[in-house]
matplotlib code that plots the C-alpha trace (Angstrom):
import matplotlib.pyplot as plt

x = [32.4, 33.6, 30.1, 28.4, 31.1, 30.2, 26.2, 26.8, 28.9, 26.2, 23.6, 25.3, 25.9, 22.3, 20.7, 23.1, 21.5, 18.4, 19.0, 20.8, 17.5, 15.3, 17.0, 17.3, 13.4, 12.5, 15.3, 13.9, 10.1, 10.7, 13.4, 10.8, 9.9, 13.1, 15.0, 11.7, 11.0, 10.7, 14.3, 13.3, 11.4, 12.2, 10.4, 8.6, 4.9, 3.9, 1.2, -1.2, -2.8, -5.7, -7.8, -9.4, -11.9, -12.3, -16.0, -16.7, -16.4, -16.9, -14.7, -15.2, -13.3, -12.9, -14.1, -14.8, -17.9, -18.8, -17.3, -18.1, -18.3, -16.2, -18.0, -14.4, -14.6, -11.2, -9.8, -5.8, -3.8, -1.2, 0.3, 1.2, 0.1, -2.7, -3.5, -7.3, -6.9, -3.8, -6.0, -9.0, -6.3, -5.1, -8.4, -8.2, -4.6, -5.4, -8.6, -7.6, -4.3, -6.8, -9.2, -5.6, -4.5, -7.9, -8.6, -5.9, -7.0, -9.3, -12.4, -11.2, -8.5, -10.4, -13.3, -10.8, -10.7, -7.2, -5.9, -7.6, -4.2, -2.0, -4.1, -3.9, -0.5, -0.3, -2.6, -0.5, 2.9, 1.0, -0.5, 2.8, 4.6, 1.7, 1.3, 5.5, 5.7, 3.0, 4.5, 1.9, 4.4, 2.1, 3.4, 0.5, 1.0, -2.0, -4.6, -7.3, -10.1, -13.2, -16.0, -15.0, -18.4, -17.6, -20.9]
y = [-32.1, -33.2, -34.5, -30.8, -29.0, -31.6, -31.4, -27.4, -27.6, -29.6, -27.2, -24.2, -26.1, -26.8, -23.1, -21.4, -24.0, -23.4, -19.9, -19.4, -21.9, -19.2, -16.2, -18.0, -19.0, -15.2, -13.7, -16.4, -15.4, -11.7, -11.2, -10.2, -7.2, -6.5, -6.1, -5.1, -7.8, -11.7, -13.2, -15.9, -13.9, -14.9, -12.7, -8.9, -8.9, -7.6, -4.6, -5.4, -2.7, -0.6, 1.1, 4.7, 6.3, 9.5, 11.7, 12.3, 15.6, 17.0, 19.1, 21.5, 20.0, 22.2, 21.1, 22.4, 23.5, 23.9, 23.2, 19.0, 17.6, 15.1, 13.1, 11.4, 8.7, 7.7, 5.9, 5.3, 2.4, 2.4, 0.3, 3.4, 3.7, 6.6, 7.1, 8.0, 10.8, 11.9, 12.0, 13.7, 16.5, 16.8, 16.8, 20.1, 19.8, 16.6, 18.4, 20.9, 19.4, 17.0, 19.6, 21.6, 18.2, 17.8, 20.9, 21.1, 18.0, 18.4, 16.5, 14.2, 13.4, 12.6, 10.1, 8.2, 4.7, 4.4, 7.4, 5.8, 3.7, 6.4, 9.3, 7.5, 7.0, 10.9, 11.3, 9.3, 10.8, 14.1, 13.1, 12.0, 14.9, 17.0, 15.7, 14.8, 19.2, 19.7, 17.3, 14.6, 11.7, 9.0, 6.7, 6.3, 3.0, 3.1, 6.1, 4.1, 6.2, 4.0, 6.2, 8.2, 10.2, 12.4, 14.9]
z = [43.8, 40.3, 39.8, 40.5, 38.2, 35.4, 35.9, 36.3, 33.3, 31.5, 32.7, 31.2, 28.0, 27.5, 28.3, 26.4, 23.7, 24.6, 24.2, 20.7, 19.5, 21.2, 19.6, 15.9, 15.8, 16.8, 14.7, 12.2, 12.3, 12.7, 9.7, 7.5, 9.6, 10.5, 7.2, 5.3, 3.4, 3.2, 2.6, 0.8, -2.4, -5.8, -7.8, -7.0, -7.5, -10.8, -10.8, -12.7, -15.2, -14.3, -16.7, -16.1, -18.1, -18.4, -18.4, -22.4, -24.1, -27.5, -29.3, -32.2, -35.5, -38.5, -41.9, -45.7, -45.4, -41.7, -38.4, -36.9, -33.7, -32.6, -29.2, -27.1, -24.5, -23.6, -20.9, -19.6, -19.1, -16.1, -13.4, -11.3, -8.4, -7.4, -10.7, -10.3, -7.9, -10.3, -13.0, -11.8, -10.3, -13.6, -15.7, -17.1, -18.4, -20.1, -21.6, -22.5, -24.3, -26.5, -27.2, -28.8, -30.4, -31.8, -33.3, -35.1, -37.2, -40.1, -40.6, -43.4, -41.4, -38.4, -40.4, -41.5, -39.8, -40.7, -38.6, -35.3, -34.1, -34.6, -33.1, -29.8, -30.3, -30.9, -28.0, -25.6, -26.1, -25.8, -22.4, -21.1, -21.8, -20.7, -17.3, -17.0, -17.3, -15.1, -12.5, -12.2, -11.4, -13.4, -16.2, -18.5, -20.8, -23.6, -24.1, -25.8, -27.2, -26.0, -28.1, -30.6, -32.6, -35.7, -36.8]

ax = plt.figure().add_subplot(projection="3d")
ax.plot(x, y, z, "-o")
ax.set_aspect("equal")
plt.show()
């Protein structure tokens, strides 16, 4: 009778073993899903940047004599996410903010090769703001003028 108590003591001993390995290899494998994300990640994974280019367009620039034409392919720089269908959505904002931006610039001041850096520069915080008022939730890191044609 001893014996039986002891082997059925035994017994329970090992499935209740048995049991806490079963639970910690499922709880184990399925943690991930369970807690939404792998336990043992060190770093996040880093977007990297897309580029989208936009259709070109030409825009009327005042000069001394007689009006120019300025021919503009441009393309945007982000890591955010939907970005192309943001930026076809918001097409005729963005045109028609560079097409204000633009026209306000005199010939002269658009030939020069000097002005190139900084009109992007102008052209992205003008974006940004643009499509941040029109809530397109976007973060645009470079505009980068591609093509840029002065007649």
């Amino acid at each position: 009778m001893a014996s039986t108590k002891k082997s059925a003591k035994r017994f329970s001993i090992f499935c209740l073993l048995m049991g806490w390995t079963a639970a910690t290899f499922w709880l184990g494998t399925q943690s991930p899903q369970l807690i939404g994300g792998d336990l043992f990640a060190s770093e996040k994974e880093v977007k990297t940047a897309q580029f989208y280019p936009l259709e070109k367009f030409v825009i009327s620039i005042p000069g001394d004599e007689y009006p120019h034409y300025l021919l503009l392919e441009m393309a945007f720089k982000s890591r955010s996410a939907n970005v192309a269908h943001t930026i076809q959505q918001a097409d005729p904002v963005i045109r028609n903010s560079l097409m204000k931006m633009f026209s306000k610039k005199h010939f002269n001041e658009l030939n020069s090769s000097e002005q190139f850096e900084s009109l992007q520069k102008e052209a992205h915080s003008l974006l940004s703001v643009v499509l941040a008022n029109n809530d397109f939730a976007i973060e645009l890191d470079e505009v980068l003028f591609t093509r840029m044609v002065i007649q």
